[in-house]
NUBA-765297 format. One record per residue (C-alpha): residue in one letter; x, y, z. Coordinates in steps of 0.001 Angstrom, whole numbers, padded with zeros to 6 digits, always signed. Each point is the difference from the previous one (the first is absolute). Example, Ala and Ser with C-alpha at 12.3 -4.5 7.8 and 13.67 -1.06 7.14 Angstrom:
2
A+012300-004500+007800;S+001370+003440-000660;
This chain:
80
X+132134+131918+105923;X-000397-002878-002006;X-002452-002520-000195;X+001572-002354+000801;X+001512+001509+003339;X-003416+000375+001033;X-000948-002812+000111;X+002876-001385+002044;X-000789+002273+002630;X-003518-000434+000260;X+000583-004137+000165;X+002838+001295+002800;X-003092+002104+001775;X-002501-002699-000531;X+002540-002627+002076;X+000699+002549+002607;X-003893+000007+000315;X-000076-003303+000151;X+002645-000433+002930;X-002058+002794+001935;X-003003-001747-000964;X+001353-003487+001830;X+001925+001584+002518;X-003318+001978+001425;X-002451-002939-000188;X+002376-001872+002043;X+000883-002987-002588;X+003840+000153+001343;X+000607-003718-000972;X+001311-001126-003032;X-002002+000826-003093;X-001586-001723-003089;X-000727+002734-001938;X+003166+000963-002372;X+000976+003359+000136;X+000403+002175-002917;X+003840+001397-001122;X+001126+003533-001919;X+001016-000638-003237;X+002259+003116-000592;X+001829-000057+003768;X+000902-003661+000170;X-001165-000332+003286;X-001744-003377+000428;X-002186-000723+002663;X+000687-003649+001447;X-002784-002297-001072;X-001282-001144+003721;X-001296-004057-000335;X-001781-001778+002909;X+001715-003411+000662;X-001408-003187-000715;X-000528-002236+003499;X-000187-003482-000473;X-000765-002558+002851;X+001691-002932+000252;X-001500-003362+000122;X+000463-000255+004127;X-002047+003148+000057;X-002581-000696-001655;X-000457-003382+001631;X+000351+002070+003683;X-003515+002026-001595;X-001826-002865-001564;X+000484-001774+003382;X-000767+003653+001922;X-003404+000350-002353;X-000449-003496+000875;X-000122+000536+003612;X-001931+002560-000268;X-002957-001788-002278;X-000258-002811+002873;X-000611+002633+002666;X-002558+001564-001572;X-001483-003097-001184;X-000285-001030+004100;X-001055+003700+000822;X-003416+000082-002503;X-000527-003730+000965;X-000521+000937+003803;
Protein backbone atom coordinates (compact mmCIF):
# COMPACT_ATOMS: atom_id res chain seq x y z
CA UNK A 1 0.00 0.00 0.00
CA UNK A 2 1.10 3.31 -0.56
CA UNK A 3 1.42 6.15 1.48
CA UNK A 4 -0.52 7.96 0.21
CA UNK A 5 -3.60 5.46 0.18
CA UNK A 6 -3.21 5.39 3.74
CA UNK A 7 -3.78 8.21 4.50
CA UNK A 8 -7.01 8.57 2.56
CA UNK A 9 -8.42 5.88 4.42
CA UNK A 10 -7.54 6.79 7.74
CA UNK A 11 -9.08 10.62 7.03
CA UNK A 12 -12.20 8.24 5.56
CA UNK A 13 -12.09 6.29 9.21
CA UNK A 14 -11.51 9.40 11.16
CA UNK A 15 -15.00 11.00 9.46
CA UNK A 16 -16.84 7.81 9.96
CA UNK A 17 -15.75 8.35 13.67
CA UNK A 18 -16.80 11.48 13.61
CA UNK A 19 -20.47 10.76 12.27
CA UNK A 20 -20.67 7.94 15.07
CA UNK A 21 -19.25 10.33 17.37
CA UNK A 22 -22.36 13.00 16.63
CA UNK A 23 -24.83 10.56 15.90
CA UNK A 24 -24.36 8.85 19.62
CA UNK A 25 -24.17 12.10 21.64
CA UNK A 26 -27.36 13.01 20.13
CA UNK A 27 -26.22 16.36 18.16
CA UNK A 28 -28.73 15.27 15.14
CA UNK A 29 -29.14 18.97 14.00
CA UNK A 30 -27.23 20.58 11.57
CA UNK A 31 -23.53 20.87 12.28
CA UNK A 32 -20.71 23.52 12.46
CA UNK A 33 -17.95 21.50 12.54
CA UNK A 34 -16.67 20.65 8.77
CA UNK A 35 -16.17 17.25 8.11
CA UNK A 36 -13.10 15.82 6.74
CA UNK A 37 -13.05 14.14 2.85
CA UNK A 38 -10.72 11.05 1.27
CA UNK A 39 -8.38 12.29 -0.94
CA UNK A 40 -7.76 9.10 -3.07
CA UNK A 41 -11.78 7.94 -3.32
CA UNK A 42 -13.29 11.26 -4.29
CA UNK A 43 -15.91 10.96 -1.98
CA UNK A 44 -16.64 14.36 -0.39
CA UNK A 45 -18.45 14.75 2.60
CA UNK A 46 -21.02 17.78 2.32
CA UNK A 47 -19.75 20.68 4.35
CA UNK A 48 -22.94 21.07 6.89
CA UNK A 49 -23.34 25.24 7.73
CA UNK A 50 -25.82 26.51 10.39
CA UNK A 51 -27.99 29.34 8.87
CA UNK A 52 -27.77 32.78 9.71
CA UNK A 53 -31.34 34.15 11.42
CA UNK A 54 -31.85 37.63 11.21
CA UNK A 55 -34.85 39.50 12.87
CA UNK A 56 -36.51 41.97 11.24
CA UNK A 57 -37.05 45.40 12.48
CA UNK A 58 -40.97 44.56 13.62
CA UNK A 59 -39.40 41.86 15.71
CA UNK A 60 -37.21 43.34 17.42
CA UNK A 61 -39.47 46.25 18.27
CA UNK A 62 -42.28 43.31 19.47
CA UNK A 63 -39.04 42.33 22.22
CA UNK A 64 -37.83 45.74 23.14
CA UNK A 65 -41.52 46.53 23.89
CA UNK A 66 -41.92 42.69 25.54
CA UNK A 67 -38.52 43.47 27.80
CA UNK A 68 -40.14 46.68 28.35
CA UNK A 69 -43.16 45.30 29.88
CA UNK A 70 -41.51 43.22 31.70
CA UNK A 71 -38.95 45.96 33.45
CA UNK A 72 -42.22 47.99 34.63
CA UNK A 73 -43.63 44.92 36.36
CA UNK A 74 -40.88 44.21 38.21
CA UNK A 75 -40.19 47.70 38.95
CA UNK A 76 -44.04 47.73 40.72
CA UNK A 77 -43.34 44.15 42.22
CA UNK A 78 -39.88 45.23 44.41
CA UNK A 79 -41.62 48.65 45.06
CA UNK A 80 -44.56 46.91 47.05
Amino acid sequence: MQLSQILAEIDLEISRLEQARTILAGENSPAVKKTRKAKSTGTEAPVKRKKKRNLSPEGRKRIAEAVRRRWELQKKAASK
